[in-house]
C-alpha positions as CSV (number, residue, x, y, z in Angstrom):
1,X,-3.4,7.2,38.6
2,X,-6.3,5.2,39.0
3,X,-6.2,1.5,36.6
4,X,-8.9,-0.8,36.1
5,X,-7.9,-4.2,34.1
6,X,-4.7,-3.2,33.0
7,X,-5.8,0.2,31.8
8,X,-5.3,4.0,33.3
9,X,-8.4,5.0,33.1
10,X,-7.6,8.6,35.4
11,X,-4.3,10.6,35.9
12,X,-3.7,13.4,38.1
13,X,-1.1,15.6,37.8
14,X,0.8,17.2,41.5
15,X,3.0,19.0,41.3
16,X,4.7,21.8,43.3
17,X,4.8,25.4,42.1
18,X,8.2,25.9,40.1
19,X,9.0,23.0,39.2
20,X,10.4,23.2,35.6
21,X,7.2,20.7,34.7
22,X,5.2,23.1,36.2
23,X,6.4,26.0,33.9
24,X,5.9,24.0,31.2
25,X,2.4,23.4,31.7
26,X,1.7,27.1,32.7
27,X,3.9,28.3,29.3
28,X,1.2,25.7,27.0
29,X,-1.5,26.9,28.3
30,X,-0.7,30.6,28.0
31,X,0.8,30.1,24.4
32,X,-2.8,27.7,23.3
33,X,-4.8,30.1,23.1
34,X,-7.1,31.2,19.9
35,X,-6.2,29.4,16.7
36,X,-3.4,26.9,18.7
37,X,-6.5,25.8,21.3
38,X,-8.8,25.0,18.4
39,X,-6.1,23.0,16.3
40,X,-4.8,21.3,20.2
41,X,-8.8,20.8,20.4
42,X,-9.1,18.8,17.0
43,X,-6.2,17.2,17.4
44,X,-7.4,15.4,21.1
45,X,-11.0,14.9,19.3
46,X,-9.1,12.8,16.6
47,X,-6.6,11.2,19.0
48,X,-9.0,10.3,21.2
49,X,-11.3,8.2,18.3
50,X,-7.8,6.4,17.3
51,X,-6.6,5.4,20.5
52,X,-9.9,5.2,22.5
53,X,-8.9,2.2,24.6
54,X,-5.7,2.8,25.2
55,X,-4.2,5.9,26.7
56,X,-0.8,6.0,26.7
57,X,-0.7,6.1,22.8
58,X,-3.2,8.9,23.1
59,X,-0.6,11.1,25.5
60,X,2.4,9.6,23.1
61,X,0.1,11.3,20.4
62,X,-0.1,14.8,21.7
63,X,3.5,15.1,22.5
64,X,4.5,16.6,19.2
65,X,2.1,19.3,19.5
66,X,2.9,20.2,22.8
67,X,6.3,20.2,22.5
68,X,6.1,22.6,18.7
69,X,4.2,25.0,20.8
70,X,6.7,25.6,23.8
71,X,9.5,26.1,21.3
72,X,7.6,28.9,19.4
């Protein structure tokens, strides 16, 4: 994670294969495609205006979606 006065500016994600997070992430992108990628797109274009400056809120704010699409 890279922070600049206070703020995360950059995250990387590491992580090793099989990890349950890893799964997850595979399983989202996999199920996000077609009409769920353009509605995840919006969604980040919208979030991203609202919460420009800070970023936590903006990850707090695609958590819902995220989480409604691994449980289809």
């Amino acid at each position: 994670m890279k922070v600049e006065n206070d703020k995360r500016v950059a995250h990387l994600h590491l992580m090793q294969e099989g990890e349950e997070r890893w799964g997850e992430q595979l399983e989202f992108r996999t199920r996000a495609d077609g009409h769920l990628a353009d509605q995840y797109a919006a969604l980040k274009r919208r979030i991203a205006q609202k919460f420009n400056h800070d970023r936590e809120k903006y990850t707090e704010a695609k958590t819902a979606f995220i989480n409604k699409v691994l449980r289809q």
